[in-house]
C-alpha positions as CSV (number, residue, x, y, z in Angstrom):
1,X,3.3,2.2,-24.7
2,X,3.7,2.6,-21.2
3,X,6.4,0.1,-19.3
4,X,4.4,-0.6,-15.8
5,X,5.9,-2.6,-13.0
6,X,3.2,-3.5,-10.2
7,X,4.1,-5.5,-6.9
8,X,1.3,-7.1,-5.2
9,X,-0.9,-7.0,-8.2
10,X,-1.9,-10.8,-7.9
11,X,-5.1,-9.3,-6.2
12,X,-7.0,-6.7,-4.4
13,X,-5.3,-3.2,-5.5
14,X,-2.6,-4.6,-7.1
15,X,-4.4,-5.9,-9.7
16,X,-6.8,-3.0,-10.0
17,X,-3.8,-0.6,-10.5
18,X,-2.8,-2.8,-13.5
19,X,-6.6,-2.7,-15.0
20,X,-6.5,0.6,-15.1
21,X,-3.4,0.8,-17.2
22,X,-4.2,-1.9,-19.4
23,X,-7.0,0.3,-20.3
24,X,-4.4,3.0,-21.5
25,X,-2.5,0.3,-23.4
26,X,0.2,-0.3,-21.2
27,X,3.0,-3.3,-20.9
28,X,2.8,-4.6,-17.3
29,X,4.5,-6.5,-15.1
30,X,3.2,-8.2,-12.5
31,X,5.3,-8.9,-9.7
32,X,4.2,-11.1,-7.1
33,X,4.4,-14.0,-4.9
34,X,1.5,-16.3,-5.9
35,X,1.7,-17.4,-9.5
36,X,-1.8,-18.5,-9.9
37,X,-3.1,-14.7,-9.3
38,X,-0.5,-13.2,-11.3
39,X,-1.4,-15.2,-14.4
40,X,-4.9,-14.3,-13.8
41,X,-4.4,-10.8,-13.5
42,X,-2.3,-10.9,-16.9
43,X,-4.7,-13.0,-18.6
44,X,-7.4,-9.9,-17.8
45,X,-4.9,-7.2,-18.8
46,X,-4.7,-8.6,-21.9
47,X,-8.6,-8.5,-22.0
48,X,-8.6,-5.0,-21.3
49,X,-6.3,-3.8,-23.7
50,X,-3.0,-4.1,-22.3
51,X,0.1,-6.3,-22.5
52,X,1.3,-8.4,-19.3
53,X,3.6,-10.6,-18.1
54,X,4.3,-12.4,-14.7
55,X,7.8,-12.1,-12.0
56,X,7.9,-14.0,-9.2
57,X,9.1,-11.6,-6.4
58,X,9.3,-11.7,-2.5
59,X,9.2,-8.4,-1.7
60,X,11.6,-9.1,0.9
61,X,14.5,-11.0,-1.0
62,X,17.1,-8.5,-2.5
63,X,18.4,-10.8,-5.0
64,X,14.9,-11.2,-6.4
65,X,14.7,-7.3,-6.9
66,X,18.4,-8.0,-8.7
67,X,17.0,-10.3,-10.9
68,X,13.9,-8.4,-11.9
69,X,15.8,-5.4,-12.5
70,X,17.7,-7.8,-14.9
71,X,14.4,-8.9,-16.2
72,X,13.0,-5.5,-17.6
73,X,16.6,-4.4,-18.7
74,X,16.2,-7.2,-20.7
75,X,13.2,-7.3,-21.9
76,X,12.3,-3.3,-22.0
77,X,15.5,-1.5,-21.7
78,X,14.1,1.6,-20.1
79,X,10.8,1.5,-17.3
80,X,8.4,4.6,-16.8
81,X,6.3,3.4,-13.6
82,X,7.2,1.4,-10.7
83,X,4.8,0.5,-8.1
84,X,5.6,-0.6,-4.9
85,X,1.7,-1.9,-3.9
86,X,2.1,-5.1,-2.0
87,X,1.3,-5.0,1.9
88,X,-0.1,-6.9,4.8
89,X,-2.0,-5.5,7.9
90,X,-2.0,-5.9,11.6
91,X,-3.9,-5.0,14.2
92,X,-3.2,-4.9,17.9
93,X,-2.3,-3.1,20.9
94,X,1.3,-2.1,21.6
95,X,1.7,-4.9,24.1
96,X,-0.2,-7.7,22.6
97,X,0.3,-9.6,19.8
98,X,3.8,-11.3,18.7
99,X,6.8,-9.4,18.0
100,X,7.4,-11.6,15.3
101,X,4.5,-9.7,13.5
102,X,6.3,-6.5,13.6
103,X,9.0,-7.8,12.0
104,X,6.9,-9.6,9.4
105,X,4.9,-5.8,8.4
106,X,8.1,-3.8,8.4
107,X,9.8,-6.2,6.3
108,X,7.3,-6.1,4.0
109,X,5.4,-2.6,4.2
110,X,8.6,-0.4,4.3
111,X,11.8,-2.4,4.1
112,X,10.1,-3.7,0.4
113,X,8.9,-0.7,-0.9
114,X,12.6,0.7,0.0
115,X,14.1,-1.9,-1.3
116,X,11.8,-1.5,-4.7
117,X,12.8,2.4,-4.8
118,X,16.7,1.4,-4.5
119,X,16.4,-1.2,-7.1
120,X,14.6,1.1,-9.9
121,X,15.8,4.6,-9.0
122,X,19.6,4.3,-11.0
123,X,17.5,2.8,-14.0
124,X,15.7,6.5,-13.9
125,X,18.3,8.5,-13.0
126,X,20.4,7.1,-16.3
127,X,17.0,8.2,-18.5
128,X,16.2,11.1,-16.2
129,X,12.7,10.2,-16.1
130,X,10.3,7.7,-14.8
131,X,7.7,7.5,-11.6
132,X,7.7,5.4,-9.1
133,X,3.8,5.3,-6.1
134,X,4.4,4.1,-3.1
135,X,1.2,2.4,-1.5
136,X,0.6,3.7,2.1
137,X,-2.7,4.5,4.1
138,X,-4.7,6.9,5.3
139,X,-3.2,5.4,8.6
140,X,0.1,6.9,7.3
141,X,-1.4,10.1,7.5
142,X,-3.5,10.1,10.9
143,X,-3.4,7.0,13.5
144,X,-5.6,4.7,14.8
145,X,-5.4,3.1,18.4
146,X,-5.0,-0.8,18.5
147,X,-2.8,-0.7,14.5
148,X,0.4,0.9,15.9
149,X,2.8,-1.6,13.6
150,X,0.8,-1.1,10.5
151,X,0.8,2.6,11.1
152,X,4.6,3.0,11.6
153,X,5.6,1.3,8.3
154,X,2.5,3.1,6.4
155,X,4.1,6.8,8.2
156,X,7.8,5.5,6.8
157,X,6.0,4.9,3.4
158,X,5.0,8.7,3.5
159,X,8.4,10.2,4.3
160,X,10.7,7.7,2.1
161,X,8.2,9.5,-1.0
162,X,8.5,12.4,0.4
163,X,11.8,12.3,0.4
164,X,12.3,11.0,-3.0
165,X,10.3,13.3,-4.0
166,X,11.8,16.5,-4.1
167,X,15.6,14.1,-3.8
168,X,15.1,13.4,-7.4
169,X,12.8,15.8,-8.6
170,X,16.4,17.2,-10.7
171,X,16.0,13.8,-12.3
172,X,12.4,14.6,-13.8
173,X,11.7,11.1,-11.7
174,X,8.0,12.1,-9.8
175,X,6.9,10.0,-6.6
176,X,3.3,9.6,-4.9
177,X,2.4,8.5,-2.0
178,X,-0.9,6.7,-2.2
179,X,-2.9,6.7,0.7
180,X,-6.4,5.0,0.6
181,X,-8.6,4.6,3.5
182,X,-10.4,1.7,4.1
183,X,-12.1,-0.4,1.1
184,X,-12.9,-4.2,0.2
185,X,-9.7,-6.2,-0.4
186,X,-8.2,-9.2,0.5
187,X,-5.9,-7.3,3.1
188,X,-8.0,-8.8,5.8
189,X,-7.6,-12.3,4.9
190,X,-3.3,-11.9,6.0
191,X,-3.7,-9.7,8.9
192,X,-2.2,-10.5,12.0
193,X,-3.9,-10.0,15.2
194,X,-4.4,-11.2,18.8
195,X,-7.7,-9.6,18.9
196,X,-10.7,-11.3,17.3
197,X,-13.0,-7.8,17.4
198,X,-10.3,-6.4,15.1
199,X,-11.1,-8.5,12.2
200,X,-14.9,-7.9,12.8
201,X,-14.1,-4.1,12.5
202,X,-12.3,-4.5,9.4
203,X,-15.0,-6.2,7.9
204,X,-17.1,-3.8,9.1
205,X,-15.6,-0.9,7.8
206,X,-14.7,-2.8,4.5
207,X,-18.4,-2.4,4.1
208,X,-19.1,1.6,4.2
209,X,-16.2,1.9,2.3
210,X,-17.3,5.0,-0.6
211,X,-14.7,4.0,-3.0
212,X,-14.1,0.1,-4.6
213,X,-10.3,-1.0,-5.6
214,X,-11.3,0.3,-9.2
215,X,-12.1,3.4,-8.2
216,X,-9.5,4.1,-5.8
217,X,-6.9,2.7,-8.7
218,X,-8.2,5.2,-11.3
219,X,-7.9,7.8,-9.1
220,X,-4.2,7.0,-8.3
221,X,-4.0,6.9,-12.1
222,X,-5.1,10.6,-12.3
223,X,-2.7,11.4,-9.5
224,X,0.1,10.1,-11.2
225,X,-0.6,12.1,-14.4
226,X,-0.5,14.9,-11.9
227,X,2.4,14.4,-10.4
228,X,1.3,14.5,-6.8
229,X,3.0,14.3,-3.8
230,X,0.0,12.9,-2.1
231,X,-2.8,10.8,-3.3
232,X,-6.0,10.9,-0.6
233,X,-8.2,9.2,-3.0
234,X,-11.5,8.8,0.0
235,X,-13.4,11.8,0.9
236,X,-13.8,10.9,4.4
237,X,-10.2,10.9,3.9
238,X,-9.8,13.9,2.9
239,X,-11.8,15.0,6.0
240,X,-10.2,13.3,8.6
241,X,-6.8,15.3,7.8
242,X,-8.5,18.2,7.2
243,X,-10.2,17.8,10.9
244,X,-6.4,16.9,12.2
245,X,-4.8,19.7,10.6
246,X,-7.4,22.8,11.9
247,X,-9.3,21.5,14.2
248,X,-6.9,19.3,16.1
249,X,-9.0,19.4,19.5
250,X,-11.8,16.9,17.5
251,X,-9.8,14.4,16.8
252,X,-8.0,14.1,19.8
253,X,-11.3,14.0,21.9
254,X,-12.1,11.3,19.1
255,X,-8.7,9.5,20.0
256,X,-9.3,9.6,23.3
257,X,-13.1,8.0,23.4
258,X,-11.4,5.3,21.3
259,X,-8.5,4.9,24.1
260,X,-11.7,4.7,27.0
261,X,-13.6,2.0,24.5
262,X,-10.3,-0.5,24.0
263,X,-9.4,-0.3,27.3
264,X,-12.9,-1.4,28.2
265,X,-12.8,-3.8,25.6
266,X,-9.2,-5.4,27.2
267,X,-10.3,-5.4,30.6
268,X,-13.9,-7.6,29.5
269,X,-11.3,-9.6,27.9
270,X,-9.3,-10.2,30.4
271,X,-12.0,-11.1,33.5
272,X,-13.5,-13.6,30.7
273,X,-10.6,-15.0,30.3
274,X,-10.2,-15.1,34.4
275,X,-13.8,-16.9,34.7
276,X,-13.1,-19.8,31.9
């Protein structure tokens, strides 16, 4: 049986990640910070096959990681999966919003995923084996205007599994990067942003999404038994860093409709504002 730790798997991806290892059997951990979710997503690993049981962890507190690395010694003695899955969004222009919100994403996005890696990495190395995915974004991979904090920790995510990647490939300890477009979650229900049209594009995005959390979760799944570097689970996905990596010119006259179209946007804002 399988010993699964899952941060952010309350909801949303999280707790689609866990589904689909309940469904091979596994023992799982669900680390997050709102109790009532965890229990539920426990209560329907169990109904699918699985074994759970709940941690309360801030992704942000390095004492809790101590004490959850306590936990599963305790409780498992060895750990073959860990992963780091919770995240919040953003969504504004480099000089809106507050400052306070890039401090809020990085803390959370990249310093907690680090900070999950550094707590679980000496458990592996002592029984040279394990895996750890890292959730990042599409956004990691290729940029969007208007989401430059959420893009900078989602790019960090990339390298630091990169990195660990090949760092501890001697180990037989395998790392993923995870990088889903966008799809229905709750991710839109935290973000921060000064601009109300950003939450309407979410939405509307959330909508053509191809892939649901279940399917982008089993196709992690299948990465992971692959030992990828890189999971690109969308097709457009797929595409789009295709497009950026041969035919470079397309995006960038892409980019740069999208740079005309915000600036428009700002400026309508703006003499609105001016006319209240």
């Amino acid at each position: 049986m399988q010993k699964v730790l899952i941060t952010g798997a309350a909801s949303g991806l999280g707790r689609a990640l866990a589904l689909r290892f309940a469904k091979e059997g596994a023992d799982i951990c669900v680390a997050d910070i709102n109790a009532e979710g965890s229990k539920e997503t426990v209560t329907m690993i169990e109904a699918a096959g699985g074994k759970g049981w709940t941690a309360h962890l801030d992704v942000t507190v390095p004492e809790q990681w101590e004490a959850l690395r306590h936990d599963v010694e305790e409780r498992w003695g060895s750990i073959d999966v860990v992963i780091n899955n919770a995240g919040v969004a953003t969504g504004d222009r480099i000089d809106a919003g507050e400052w306070a919100w890039w401090e809020w994403i990085i803390d959370i996005n990249l310093k907690g995923v680090a900070l999950g890696c550094r707590t679980f990495t000496p458990m592996m190395k002592n029984q040279n084996s394990g895996y750890i995915m890292n959730t990042a974004s599409l956004a990691g991979l290729m940029v969007l205007p208007s989401m430059a904090s959420y893009n900078v920790t989602k790019a960090g995510v990339i390298a630091l599994s990169e990195t660990m990647h090949f760092e501890l490939d001697a180990y037989n300890i395998k790392v993923t990067a995870l990088c889903p477009g966008f799809f229905r979650t709750n991710l839109d229900k935290t973000m921060k942003t000064s601009d109300p049209s950003m939450l309407k594009f979410v939405d509307k995005v959330f909508e053509k999404s191809e892939l649901t959390a279940d399917e982008v979760a089993d196709r992690a799944y299948k990465s992971l038994m692959k030992g990828e570097l890189i999971c690109n689970p969308h097709p457009i996905g797929r595409k789009a860093v295709f497009i950026k990596r041969y035919l470079g010119f397309l995006l960038r006259w892409q980019l740069r409709k999208a740079s005309v179209d915000l600036k428009r946007r700002e400026l309508e804002a703006k003499a609105k504002k001016n006319s209240a």
